[in-house]
Structures are given as structure tokens and as C-alpha cells.
N, C-alpha and C positions, 0 to 999 in steps of 0.2 A: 500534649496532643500535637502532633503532628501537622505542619502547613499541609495544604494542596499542592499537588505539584503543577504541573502543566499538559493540556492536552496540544493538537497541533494537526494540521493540514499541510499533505505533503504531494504539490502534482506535479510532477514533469514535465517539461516545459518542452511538449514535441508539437504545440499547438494551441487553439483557440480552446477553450475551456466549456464544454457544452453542459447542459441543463442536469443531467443526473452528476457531473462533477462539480456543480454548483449547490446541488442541492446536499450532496456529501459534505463538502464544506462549509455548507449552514448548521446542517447537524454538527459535526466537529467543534463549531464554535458556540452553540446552545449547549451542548454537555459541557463543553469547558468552563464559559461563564455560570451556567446553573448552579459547577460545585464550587464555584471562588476557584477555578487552576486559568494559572496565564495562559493565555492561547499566544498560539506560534507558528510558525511560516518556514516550510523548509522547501528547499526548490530540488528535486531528484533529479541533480543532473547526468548523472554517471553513464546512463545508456544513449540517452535518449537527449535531443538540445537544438534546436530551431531558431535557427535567427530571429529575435525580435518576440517571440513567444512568452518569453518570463516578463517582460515590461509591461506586456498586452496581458498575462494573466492577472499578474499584480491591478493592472487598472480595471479587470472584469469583476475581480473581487471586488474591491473599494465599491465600483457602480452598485453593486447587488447589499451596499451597506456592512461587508465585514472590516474589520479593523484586529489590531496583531498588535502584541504587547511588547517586542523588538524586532532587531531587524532583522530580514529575513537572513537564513544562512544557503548556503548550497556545496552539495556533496563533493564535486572539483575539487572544493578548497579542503576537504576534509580527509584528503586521502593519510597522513599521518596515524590520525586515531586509528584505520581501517590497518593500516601495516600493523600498527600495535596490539590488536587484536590477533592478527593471522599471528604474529610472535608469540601470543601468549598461548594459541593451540597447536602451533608446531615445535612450541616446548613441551607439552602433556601429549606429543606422539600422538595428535588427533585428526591430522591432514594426510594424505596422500595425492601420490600425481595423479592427474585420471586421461589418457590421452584418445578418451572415446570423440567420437563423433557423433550428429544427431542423427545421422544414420546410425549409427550403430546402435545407439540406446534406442531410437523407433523400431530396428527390429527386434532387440530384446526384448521391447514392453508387449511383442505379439507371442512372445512363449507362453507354455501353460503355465497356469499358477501366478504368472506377474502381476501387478502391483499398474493398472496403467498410470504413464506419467514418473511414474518412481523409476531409479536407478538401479541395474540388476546389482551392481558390486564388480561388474568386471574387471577395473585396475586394482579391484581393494587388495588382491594377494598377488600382483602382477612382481614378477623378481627385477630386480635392479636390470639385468643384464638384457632384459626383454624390452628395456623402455625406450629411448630414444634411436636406440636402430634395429626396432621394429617398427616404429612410431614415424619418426623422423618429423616431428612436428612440437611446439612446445603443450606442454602439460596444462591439465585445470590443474586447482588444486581441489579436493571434497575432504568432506568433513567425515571422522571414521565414527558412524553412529555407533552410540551401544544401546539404544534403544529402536525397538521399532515400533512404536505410534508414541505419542504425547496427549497428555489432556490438559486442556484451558479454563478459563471460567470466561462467560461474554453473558454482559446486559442484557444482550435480545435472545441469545440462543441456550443459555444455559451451560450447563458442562460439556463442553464437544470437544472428543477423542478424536483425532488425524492420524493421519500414516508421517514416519518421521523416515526418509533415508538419507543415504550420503550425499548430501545437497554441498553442491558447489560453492567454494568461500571464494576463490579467486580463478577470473574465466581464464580459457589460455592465452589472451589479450592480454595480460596483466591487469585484470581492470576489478577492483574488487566489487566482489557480487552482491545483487540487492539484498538478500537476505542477509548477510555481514552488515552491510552500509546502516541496513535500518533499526536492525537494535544496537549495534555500538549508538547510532545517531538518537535514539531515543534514551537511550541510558545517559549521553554525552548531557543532553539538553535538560534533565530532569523530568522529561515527559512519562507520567504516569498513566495517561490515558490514553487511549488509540482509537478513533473514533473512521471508519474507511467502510469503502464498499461492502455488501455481503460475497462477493466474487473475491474475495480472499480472509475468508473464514478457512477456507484450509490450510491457509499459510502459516496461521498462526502457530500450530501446535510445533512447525518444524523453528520460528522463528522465538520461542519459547522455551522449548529445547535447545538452543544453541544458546541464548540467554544466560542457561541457568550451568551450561559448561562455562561462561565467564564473570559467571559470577554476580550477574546480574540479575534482579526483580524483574518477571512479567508487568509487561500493564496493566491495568482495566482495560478489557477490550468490548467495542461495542462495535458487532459488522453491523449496518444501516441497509435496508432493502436497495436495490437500483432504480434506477428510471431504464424503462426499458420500451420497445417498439412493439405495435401488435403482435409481431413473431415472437416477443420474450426473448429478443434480442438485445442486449446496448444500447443506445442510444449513439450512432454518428452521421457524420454527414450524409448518408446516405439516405436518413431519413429526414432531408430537407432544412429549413431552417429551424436547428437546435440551438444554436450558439447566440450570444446578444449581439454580436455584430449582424448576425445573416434575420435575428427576428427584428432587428432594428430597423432593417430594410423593410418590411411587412410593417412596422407602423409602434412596435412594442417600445418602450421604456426600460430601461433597466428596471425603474420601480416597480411597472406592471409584470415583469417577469419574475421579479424576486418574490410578487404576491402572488404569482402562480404554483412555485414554487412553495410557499409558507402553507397556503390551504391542499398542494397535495400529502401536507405534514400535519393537517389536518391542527393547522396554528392560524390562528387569527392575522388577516392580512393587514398591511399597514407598517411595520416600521417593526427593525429588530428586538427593538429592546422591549415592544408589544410581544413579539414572539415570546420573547425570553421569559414574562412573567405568567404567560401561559402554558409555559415548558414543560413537562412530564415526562419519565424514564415510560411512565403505563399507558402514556398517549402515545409514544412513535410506533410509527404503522408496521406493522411486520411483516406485509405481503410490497412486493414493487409495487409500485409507479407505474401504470400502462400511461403511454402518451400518445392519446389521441392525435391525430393531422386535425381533426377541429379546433382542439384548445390550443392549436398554435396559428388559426387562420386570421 
């Protein structure tokens, strides 16, 4: 029989960590302990990095009770495996340049018949001779799909089919792109399970597909509903104090937030490892998190 592998919480460290990515996080760590897999910590810093952020999220965490089986890792340091990767699909002839702009794909996604959000294919047949002095700017690089959608399997949602296109491995920054970073970085780590928002439920199918070009096993995925504002918006600062530093001010606890937190998971408030022995795949909620301005008064 086979060990557990590992689930894992992955935020970017572009800021203070508010309440629906805390409560992402508790889940992540209640699936992970529930099946015996190590939980784990990786800091997405590739786009996105704020002074003083990743020390403050690490310490938000801890306040709200989670804890992590090593130590954290961050994507910076991980740019080798990322090169390693792009090597092994621009050996199988699977990358091309792409030297579009976002203009240019926002106007193609208003053609008939597109795909919104998808990439029409325009560099996909583009001739050598057409590239950089037509262009005169450096290239993405994208991935040359041979499929067009993928299907997953996820704990809350079931079998869900996506649209798969030529998604971006390396931006024209050189900077290799989230969808690369995070399944090499999931396949790197042992991470077997993928526990994150349901706002990237469509990710998965393309993230899955590119997986399985390198040879790599999907995870268990479980998208988790959000915490969202009466508009069925997000959750950000715009809707006042989300965050433990800004409800700390108003008078809250890390504890009393984390119990806020626990009963809109519809888990017994009080201490994690309370949560964890009343944990269930058929008790997490499937609709968001409306947050009231009361229950933060």
C-alpha cells in the first residue's frame, strides 16, 4: 500500500493574508492531516513579492493555529527545475515563440466563435522570418496544445471538463510562468493533493494537461468555495477590516477569528485539532461564505 503524499498551501506573498485566504488554508490543512499527508508551505514568489509580506504571512498563519511539516520553500529559489522542464518540452517540439501582446489577444478574444480568456493561436504557425523583425520585442514562450479541453476529477465538484489552449510556459520577461512553476513545484515536493480556491477550478484542467506532457500524476484536487462580500465579490480591503492585523484593531483575537472562521466551515469552534476530529469531505460547504459587515463588527 502506498504512503500518503503531501497536501500544501501556496500564497504569494503580495500582502497581509485576509480571511477567505485563511480560511483556504485551514481547509488545505484539515484535508491534509484528515488523510495522514504532510502539509506544506510554499511561498509563490515568481510574480508577485512585497517587502516584509512572507514573514507577516508566515506569522498570520501560526496566529490562526496552523503548523507545516518543513520548511517553507519559494519559487525564486526554484528557477532550475522550471528551466528543466521548459528543456524537456522544447525537446518534444511543444513550445513556440508567441510575441502577442495583451492587446492583441483582448482583441481576438472579441471574434466570433473565441473561446473568451483563451489564446486564438496566432504565433502558433507564425514563420521564422516574421518573428523578431516584425515583432522587434522578445518572445513568450506557449505550450503547442494537442488537445482542446481536459478533464479532472475534484472532491467538491466532481468530473469537470475545461477548455485547454496554448498557455504560456515562459512570459517574454523570462520569468517562467505560474502554470509551469506549479505543477513541476507540486510534482517536485510529493504533493499529491491540491487543496485552493474554487476561482481556480478552471485552472486545473490546463494544469493537468501539462502534467501529464511531463510525465507527471495529477493531484487529488479539492477547489474549497470563497469567502466572498455581499456583491459575491472577493474578499479585500475594500471591504474594510478582513485581515487579523486591521480586525485586531476592532478588538478580535487571532483565536476569535480562527473561530469565525471554523463555524463558517460549519466545524466546531475551539482549537484545530477540535476541527480536525470533526472533519468531513460530506460536511465542507459548497456554496461561499457571504461576510456579513456584522460578523466583523
Amino acid at each position: 500500500m502506498n504512503s500518503p503524499g503531501a497536501g500544501r498551501f501556496a500564497p504569494s506573498p503580495s500582502g497581509e493574508l485576509h480571511l477567505g485566504n485563511l480560511r483556504t488554508a485551514i481547509f488545505a490543512w484539515l484535508f491534509a492531516r484528515s488523510t495522514s499527508r504532510t502539509f506544506l508551505l510554499r511561498i509563490e514568489d515568481l510574480d508577485r513579492a512585497r517587502a516584509g509580506a512572507e514573514a507577516a504571512q508566515l506569522a498570520e498563519l501560526t496566529a490562526v493555529g496552523l503548523d507545516w511539516d518543513a520548511a517553507p520553500v519559494r519559487q525564486s529559489d526554484r528557477i532550475p527545475l522550471y528551466q528543466a522542464a521548459v528543456g524537456s518540452l522544447r525537446k518534444a517540439d511543444l513550445l513556440y515563440e508567441c510575441y502577442c501582446t495583451r492587446r492583441d489577444i483582448a482583441e481576438a478574444a472579441t471574434a466570433p466563435h473565441s473561446l473568451p480568456g483563451s489564446y486564438p493561436g496566432t504565433c502558433r504557425t507564425l514563420p521564422a522570418s516574421a518573428r523578431n523583425r516584425q515583432h522587434g520585442r522578445p518572445p513568450a514562450l506557449r505550450l503547442r496544445s494537442e488537445v482542446t479541453d481536459w478533464t479532472v476529477q475534484d472532491e467538491l465538484h466532481g468530473s469537470y471538463t475545461g477548455p485547454v489552449d496554448d498557455l504560456v510556459i515562459v512570459r517574454s520577461d523570462g520569468v517562467p510562468a505560474y502554470n509551469l512553476a506549479v505543477v513541476v513545484d507540486d510534482a517536485a515536493q510529493g504533493i499529491d493533493q491540491v487543496v485552493r480556491g474554487d476561482d481556480l477550478l478552471s485552472s486545473a484542467p490546463r494544469q493537468a494537461y501539462l502534467a501529464s506532457l511531463l510525465g507527471i500524476a495529477p493531484p487529488q484536487y479539492a477547489h474549497v468555495p470563497l469567502a466572498l462580500n455581499r456583491e459575491g465579490q472577493r474578499l479585500a480591503k475594500r471591504d474594510g477590516a478582513v485581515t487579523l492585523e486591521s480586525l485586531a484593531d476592532k478588538g478580535w483575537t487571532a483565536s476569535s477569528v480562527r473561530d469565525l472562521i471554523l463555524r463558517s466551515a460549519g466545524l466546531p469552534a475551539g482549537t484545530l485539532a477540535g476541527a480536525l476530529e470533526a472533519f468531513h469531505l460530506a460536511g465542507v460547504p459548497r456554496e461561499a461564505w457571504i461576510v456579513e459587515p456584522g460578523e466583523l463588527s
